[in-house]
C-alpha positions in Angstrom: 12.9 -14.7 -24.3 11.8 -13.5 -27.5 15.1 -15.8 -29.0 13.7 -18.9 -27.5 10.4 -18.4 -28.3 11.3 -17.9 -31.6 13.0 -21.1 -32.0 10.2 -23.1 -30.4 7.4 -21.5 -32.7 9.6 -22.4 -35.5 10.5 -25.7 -34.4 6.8 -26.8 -33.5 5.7 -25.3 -37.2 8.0 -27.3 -39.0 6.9 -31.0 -37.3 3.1 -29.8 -37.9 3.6 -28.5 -41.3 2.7 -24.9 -40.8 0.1 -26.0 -38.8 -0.9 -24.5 -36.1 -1.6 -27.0 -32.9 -1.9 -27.1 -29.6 -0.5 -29.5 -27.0 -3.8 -29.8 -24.7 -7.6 -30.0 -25.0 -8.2 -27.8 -23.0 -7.1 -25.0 -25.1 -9.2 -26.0 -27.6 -12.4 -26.2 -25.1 -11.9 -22.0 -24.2 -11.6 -21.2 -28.6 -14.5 -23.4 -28.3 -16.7 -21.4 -26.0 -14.8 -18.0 -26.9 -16.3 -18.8 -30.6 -19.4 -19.3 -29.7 -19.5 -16.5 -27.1 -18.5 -14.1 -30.0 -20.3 -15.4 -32.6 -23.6 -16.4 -30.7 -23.7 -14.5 -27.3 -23.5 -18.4 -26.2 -21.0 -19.5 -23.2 -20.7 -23.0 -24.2 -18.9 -25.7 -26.3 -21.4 -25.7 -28.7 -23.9 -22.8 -29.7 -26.8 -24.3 -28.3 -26.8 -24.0 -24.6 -24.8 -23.0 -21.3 -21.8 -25.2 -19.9 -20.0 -24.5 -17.1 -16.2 -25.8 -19.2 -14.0 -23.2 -18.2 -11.8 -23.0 -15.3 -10.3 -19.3 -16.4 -13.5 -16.9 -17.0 -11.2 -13.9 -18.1 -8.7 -15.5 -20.7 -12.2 -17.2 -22.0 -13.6 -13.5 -22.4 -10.9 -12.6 -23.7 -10.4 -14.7 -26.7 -14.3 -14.2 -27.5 -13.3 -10.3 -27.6 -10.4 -10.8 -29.7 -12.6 -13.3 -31.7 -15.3 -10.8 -31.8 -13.2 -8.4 -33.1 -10.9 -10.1 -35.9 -12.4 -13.6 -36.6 -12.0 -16.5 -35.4 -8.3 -17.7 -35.7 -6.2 -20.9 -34.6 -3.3 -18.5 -34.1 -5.3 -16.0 -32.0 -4.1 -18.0 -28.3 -0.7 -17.9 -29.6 -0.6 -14.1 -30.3 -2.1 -13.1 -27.3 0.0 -15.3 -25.3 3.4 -13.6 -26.9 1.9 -10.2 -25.9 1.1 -11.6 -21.9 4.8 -12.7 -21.9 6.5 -9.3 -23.2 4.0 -7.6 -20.8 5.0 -9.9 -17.9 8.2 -8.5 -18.0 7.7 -5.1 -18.9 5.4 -5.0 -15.6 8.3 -6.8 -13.3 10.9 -4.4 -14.4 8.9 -1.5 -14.1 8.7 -2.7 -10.3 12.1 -3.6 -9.9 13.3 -0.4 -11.2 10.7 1.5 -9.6 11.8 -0.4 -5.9 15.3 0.7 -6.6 16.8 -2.7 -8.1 20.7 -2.5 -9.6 20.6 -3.5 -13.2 22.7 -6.6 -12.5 19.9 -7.8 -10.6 16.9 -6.6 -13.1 18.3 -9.1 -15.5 19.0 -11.9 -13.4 15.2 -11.4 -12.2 13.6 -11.1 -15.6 16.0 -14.5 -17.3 14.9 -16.3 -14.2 11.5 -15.3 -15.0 11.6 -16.6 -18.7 13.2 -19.9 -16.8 11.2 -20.8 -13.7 8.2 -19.8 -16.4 8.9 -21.5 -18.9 7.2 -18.4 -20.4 8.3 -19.9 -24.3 6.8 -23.4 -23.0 3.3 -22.2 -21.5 3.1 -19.8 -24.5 2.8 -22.4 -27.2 0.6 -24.4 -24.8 -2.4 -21.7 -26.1 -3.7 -21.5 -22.6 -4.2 -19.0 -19.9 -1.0 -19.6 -17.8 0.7 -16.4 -19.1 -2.1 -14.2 -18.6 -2.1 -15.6 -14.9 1.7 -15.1 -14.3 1.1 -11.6 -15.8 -1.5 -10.7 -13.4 -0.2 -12.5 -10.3 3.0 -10.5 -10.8 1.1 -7.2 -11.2 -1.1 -7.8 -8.4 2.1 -9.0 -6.2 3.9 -6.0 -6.9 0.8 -3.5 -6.2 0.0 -5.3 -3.0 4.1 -4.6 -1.9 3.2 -0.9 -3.2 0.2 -1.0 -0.7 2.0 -2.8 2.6 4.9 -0.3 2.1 2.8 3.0 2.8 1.5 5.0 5.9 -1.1 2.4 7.6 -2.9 5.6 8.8 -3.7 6.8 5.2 -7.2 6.7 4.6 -7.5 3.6 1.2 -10.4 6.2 -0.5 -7.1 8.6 -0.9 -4.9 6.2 -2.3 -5.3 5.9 -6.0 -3.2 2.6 -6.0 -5.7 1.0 -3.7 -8.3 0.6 -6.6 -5.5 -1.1 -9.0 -5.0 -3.4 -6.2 -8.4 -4.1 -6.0 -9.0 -4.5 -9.7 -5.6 -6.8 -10.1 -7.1 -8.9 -7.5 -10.2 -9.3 -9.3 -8.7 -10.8 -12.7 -5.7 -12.7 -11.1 -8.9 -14.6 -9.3 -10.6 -15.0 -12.8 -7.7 -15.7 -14.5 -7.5 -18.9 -12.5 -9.0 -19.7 -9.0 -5.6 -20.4 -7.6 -5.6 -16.4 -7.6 -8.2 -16.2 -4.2 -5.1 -17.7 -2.2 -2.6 -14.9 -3.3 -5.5 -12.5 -2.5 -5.9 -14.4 1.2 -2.2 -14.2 1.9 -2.7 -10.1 0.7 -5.2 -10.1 2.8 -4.1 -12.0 6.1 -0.9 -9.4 5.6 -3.4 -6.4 6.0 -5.3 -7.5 9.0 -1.9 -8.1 11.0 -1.4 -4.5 10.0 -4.4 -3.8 11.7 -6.4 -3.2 7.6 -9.3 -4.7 8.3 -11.8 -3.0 5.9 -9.3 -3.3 3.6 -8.6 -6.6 3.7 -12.5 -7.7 3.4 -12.9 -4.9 1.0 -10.0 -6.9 -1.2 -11.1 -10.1 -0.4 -15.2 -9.4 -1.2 -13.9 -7.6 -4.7 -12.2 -10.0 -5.9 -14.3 -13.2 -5.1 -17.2 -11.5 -6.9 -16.7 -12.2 -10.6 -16.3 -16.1 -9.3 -19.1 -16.4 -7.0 -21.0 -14.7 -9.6 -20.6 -17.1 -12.3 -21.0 -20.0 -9.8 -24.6 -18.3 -9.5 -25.2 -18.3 -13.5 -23.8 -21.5 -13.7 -26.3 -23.2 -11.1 -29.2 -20.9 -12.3 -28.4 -22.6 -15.7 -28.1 -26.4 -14.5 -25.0 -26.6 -13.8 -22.9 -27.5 -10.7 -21.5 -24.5 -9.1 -18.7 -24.2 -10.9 -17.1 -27.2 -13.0 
């Protein structure tokens, strides 16, 4: 992975002239409202008021940290991108050995990862794709975690039922596509007879989005974009 991405960061510097560019708008709309968020406390395309622009409230935050922290930066997508993809498949081995899976098989999972990705490919695209394959693995493989213990333990007792929880709370935020991996989770947990959990998962999770479709409205704005 690190090979290929290599050779595509190399490859897209030399046609831009060091420059570097991104693909698609959109990435350009989140530096836009991650700037002004760090800069001005502003979420928005410009300083001067709210707008509802971004479709992936935690890689938005994110950049306006990073921002916060070290400047604003073209490259700044691009860096946190590579470190999503190296963490993406530190967190799917980590599974795969922890389940027990032969090395042959570790391998073939992790290269067909890079492929199906493309993780080189969505990484130079500056956006939040990575950081949504990254947590929608994570939260996959704690929810296996969870549907693989004793039904009859108590989820107060379990310390991986607040990861899940958590996971399921930025996979939503990372992209709304999230909430349907989080309604399969939780459709699995009612048929084992969960129910607490699964509305406990579901309410969790859904709260950083409904949230901001209530700041959004309270500020003009449609309920979410």
């Amino acid at each position: 992975m690190v090979a290929g991405l290599a050779f595509a960061i190399t490859a897209v510097l030399r046609d831009t002239g060091g420059a570097v560019t991104y693909s698609l708008d959109d990435a350009y709309i989140h530096m836009a409202i991650a700037k002004n968020l760090a800069r001005h406390g502003v979420w928005g395309a410009t300083p001067f008021h709210f707008a509802s622009s971004s479709s992936s409230l935690i890689w938005t935050a994110l950049l306006g940290l990073v921002y916060f922290l070290t400047g604003v930066h073209e490259i700044t997508p691009l860096v946190v991108n590579v470190a999503c993809a190296l963490l993406t498949l530190w967190v799917a081995d980590r599974y795969l050995v922890r389940w027990g899976a032969a090395d042959g098989l570790r391998a073939t999972a992790l290269v067909g990862l890079v492929i199906a990705g493309p993780l080189p490919g969505m990484v130079l695209l500056g956006m939040e794709h990575i950081l949504h394959i990254l947590l929608t693995v994570w939260f996959a493989g704690a929810a296996i975690d969870a549907l693989s213990k004793d039904q009859r333990a108590p989820a107060v007792t379990d310390p991986g039922w607040g990861t899940l929880c958590a996971l399921g709370m930025l996979a939503s935020t990372s992209r709304y596509e999230g909430l349907f991996l989080v309604a399969i989770v939780g459709l699995m947990f009612v048929i084992r007879g969960w129910w607490l959990r699964a509305v406990a998962l579901g309410v969790v999770s859904a709260l950083p989005t409904v949230a901001f479709g209530v700041v959004s409205m309270l500020n003009g704005w449609m309920y979410h974009e």
